[in-house]
N, C-alpha and C positions, 0 to 999 in steps of 0.2 A: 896712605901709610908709607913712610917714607922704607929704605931699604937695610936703615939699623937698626928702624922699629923690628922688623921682618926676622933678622938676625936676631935682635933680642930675644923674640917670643919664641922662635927655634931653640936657644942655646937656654933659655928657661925650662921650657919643656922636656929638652934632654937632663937636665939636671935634675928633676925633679923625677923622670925615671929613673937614672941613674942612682939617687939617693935609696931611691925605695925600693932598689933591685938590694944593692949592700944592706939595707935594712933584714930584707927579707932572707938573706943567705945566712946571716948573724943567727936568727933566729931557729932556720930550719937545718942547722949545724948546732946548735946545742940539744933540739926535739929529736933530732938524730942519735946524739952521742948516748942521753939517757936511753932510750929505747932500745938500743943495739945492744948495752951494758948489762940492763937490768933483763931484758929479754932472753939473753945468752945464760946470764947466771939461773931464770928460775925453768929454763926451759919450755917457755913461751911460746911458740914459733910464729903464733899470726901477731903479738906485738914486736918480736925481733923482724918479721917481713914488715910493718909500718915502720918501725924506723928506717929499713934498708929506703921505703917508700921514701920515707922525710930525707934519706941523704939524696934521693933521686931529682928530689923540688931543687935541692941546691944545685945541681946539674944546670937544672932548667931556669934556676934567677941567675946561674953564671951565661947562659945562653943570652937569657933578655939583656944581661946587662950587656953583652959585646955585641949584639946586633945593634943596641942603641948606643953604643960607641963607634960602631962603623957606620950606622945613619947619622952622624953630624960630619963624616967627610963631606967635602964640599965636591961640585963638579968638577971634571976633569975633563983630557980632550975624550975619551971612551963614555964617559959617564956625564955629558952637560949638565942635565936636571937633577944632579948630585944621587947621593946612594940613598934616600928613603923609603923604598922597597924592603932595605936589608931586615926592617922591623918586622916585616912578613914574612919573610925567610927565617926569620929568630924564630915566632909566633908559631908557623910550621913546625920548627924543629920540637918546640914545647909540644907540641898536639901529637905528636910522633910519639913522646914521652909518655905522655898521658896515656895514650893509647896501649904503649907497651905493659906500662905499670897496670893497665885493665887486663891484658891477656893472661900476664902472670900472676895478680891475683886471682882469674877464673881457674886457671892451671891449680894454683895452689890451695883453693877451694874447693875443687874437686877431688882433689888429694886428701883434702882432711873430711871430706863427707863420705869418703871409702875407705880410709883409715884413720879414723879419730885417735888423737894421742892426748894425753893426760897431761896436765902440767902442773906444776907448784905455786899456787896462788897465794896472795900475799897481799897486801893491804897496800902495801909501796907500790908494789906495781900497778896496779889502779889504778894509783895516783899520779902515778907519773906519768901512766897512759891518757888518763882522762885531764891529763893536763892542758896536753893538746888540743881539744876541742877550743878552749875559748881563747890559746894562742892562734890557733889557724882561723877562727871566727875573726880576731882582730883582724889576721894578714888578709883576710877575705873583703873583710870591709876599707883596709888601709890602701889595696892594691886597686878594690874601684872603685874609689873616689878618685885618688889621681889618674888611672884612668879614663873614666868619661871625663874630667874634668879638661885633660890635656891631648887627650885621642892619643892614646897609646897602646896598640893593640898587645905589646908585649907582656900587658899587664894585665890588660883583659885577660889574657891564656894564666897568665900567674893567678889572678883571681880566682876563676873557674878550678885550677887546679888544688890551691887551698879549699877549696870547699867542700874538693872532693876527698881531699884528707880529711873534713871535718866528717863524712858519710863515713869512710874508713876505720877513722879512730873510733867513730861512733858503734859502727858494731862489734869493735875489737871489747871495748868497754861491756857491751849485754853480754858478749857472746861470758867474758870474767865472769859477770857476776850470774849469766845461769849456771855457767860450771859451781858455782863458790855455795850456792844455797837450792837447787837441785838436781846437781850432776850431770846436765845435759852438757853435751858436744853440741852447740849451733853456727860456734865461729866457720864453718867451712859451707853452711847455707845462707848465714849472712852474708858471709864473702862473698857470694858468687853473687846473691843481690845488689849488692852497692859493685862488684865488678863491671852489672851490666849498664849501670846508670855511669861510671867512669869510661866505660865503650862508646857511649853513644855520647859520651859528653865531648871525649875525643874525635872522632869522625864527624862531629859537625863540625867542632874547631877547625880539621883539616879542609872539610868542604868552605868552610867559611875564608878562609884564607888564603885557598886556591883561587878561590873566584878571585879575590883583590890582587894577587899577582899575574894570575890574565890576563884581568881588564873586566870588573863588572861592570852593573850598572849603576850611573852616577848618583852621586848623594840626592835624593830626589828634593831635601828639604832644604839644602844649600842652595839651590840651583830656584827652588820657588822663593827662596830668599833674595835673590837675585835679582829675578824677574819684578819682585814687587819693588826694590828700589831702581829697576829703569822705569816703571809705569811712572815714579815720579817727576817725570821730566813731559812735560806733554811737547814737546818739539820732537820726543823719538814716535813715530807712527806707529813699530810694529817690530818685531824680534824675530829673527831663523838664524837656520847656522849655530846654534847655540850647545856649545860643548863643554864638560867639565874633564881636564886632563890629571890623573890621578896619578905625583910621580912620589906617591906614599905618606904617612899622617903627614900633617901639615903643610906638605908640598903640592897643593891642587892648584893648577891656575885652569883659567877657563877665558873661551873667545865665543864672539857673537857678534851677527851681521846686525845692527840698527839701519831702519827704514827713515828716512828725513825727505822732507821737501828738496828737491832736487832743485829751487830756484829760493833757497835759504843762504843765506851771506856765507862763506866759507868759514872765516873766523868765529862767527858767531857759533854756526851749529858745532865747531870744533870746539868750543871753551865749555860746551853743551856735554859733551862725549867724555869733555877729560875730568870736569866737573863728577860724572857718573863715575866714571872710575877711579878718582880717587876716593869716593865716598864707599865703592865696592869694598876698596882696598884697607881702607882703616875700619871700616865695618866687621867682615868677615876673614880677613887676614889671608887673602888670597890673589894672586896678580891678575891681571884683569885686563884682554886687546880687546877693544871696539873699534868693527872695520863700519866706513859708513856704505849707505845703500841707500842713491838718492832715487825717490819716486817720485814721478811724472805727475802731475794734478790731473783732477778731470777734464777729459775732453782733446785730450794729448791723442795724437794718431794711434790707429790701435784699439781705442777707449771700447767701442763697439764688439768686437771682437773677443780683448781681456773679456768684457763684461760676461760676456756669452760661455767662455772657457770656467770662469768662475761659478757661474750659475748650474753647469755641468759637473764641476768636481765637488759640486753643496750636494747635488745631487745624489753622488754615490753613497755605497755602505760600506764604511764611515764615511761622512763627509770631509773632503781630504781640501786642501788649500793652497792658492799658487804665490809665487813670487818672484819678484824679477825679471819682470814681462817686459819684454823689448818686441817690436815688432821692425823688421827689416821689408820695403818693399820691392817689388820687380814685375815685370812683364811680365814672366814666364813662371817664377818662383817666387811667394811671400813667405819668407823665413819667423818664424814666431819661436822667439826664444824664450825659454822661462823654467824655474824651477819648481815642483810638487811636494812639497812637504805633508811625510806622513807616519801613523805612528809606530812606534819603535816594533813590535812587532806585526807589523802589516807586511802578507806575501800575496803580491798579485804581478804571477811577473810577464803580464799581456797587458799591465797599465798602462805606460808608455804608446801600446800598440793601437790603445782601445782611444787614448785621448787624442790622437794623430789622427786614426779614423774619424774621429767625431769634429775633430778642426777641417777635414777636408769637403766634410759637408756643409760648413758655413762657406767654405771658396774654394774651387778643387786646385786652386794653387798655394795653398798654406802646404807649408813640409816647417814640424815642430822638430824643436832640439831641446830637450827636457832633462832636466836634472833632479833626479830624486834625493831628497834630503829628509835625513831621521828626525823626530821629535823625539826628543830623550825625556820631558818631562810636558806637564798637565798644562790644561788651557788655562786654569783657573787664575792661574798668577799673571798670565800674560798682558803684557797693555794693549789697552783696546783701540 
């Protein structure tokens, strides 16, 4: 994929949240305006609080839309990998929202299940409240499909948040109609139910978010999507090193060491590599470094040794796996170089200590220099 395809599918993507952020504002500005109107005149106060809710969403689509206008800056000398992140920082800012509008409906529902107040029911108001429902059901279904469809997390948070106006408006609607045909006050025990499902809808969002501007962990099904189009090259031997760098939606590039014949034609296994990558690249829309890592054939000095060092680390629990075995000799010191790949949570921190012991007992002049290296994702994908 060349780098205006790259540029296209970005300034696509931006537009197309873009569009649906001003769709969304359009909407949840007029869901507002009646609610606040008609709530005010009949003395309503948990439909006058959803509308304040409904002006509160336009807060949060004028958010998405400006974090997704400051993620198509491009890079700078501060900011090479360009601003993509900001979408997460947007995303945040909504889940903040979320969260707030949960605390102050719990507030407010508690308020009215120790002081119930009476209000003036009316047929319009109803209506106008239950109108809501199958507009914020649309924005719910409008907001993820583009969405998933484009990976726009600012949208995800906008979806999740219409739906939780649909709970909302949903029990503002029972709580009417038990007032209206047998006098119960329930609006301030339903509040606080659908508050508690807006709490927790929010605090994941934040946990959810947080992690991706850390640094979670990587797309696991990109990355097996990866690994199955190198397995289609049989001239690559074997895969480590392999990382997916997250610099926000659509901004992932990723690097990985390929294992080749180290007595393969230069040109050839390079037309090999770049072949892969471009095909990465138009595939999955993501940039794509392949460093090479030439291996030794059987029987290469050493052979005896590796052999033995490998047979050792199938051994362990889990069975962990080397690469990059150089063997240096000497009189006095045989230097054995090589890296241990293992998995992303493995803690054993006498490995190193334990594999050095176990090499000095095959020659007491081996002294290893070992580098440990993460597997971020499953064996299943990898070329055999």
């Amino acid at each position: 994929m060349s780098l205006n395809q790259a540029t296209s599918n970005t300034q696509k993507r931006a537009q197309v949240g873009l569009r649906a952020s001003l769709i969304g504002l359009a909407l949840n500005l007029v869901l507002a305006a009646g609610k606040i109107i008609f709530g005010s005149i009949s003395g309503a106060v948990s439909v006058l609080a959803d509308g304040i809710n409904n002006l509160s969403d336009s807060a949060s689509v004028l958010i998405s839309w400006a974090s997704l206008k400051l993620a198509q800056k491009p890079g700078d000398k501060d900011h090479p990998f360009g601003h993509g992140r900001m979408e997460y920082i947007g995303t945040l800012a909504i889940a903040v929202i979320i969260l707030y509008i949960g605390i102050d409906l719990m507030k407010a529902s508690v308020q009215a299940i120790i002081k119930p107040e009476s209000i003036s029911f009316t047929w319009l108001l109803l209506g106008i409240t239950a109108l809501t429902i199958p507009v914020k059901l649309f924005m719910w279904r409008f907001y993820l499909r583009r969405a998933t469809r484009y990976d726009i997390p600012s949208l995800h948070a906008a979806a999740k948040d219409s739906f939780n106006d649909v709970l909302i408006t949903s029990s503002v609607v029972l709580g009417l109609l038990a007032f209206r045909f047998f006098g119960l006050q329930l609006d301030g025990w339903l509040g606080a139910l659908v508050s508690l499902v807006i709490l927790w809808n929010g605090i994941s969002l934040i946990m959810e978010t947080s992690t991706s501007i850390i640094g979670g962990k990587p797309d696991a099904e990109k990355g097996k999507r990866i690994l199955e189009i190198i397995k289609k090259y049989p001239e690559i031997l074997g895969v480590h090193d392999f990382v997916l760098h997250d610099y926000g939606p659509g901004r992932t590039m990723a690097s990985l060491h390929a294992e080749v014949d180290a007595y393969a034609t230069l040109l050839d296994i390079h037309d090999v590599i770049d072949t892969a990558e471009q095909e990465i690249m138009k595939e999955l829309d993501l940039e794509i470094t392949i460093h090479l890592d030439p291996v030794l054939p059987e029987g290469s000095p050493g052979q005896e040794v590796k052999d033995q060092l490998i047979a050792y680390l199938d051994s362990l629990q889990p069975p962990l796996k080397m690469h990059d075995f150089r063997l240096v000799p000497g009189k006095r010191v045989i230097k054995l170089i090589f890296d241990i790949e293992v998995p992303l949570d493995y803690h054993n921190d006498k490995l190193i200590e334990q594999v050095s012991a176990y090499a000095k007992t095959l020659d007491g002049r081996n002294q290893c220099f070992i580098q440990l290296d993460r597997d971020y994702f499953s064996d299943e994908a990898k070329p055999e």
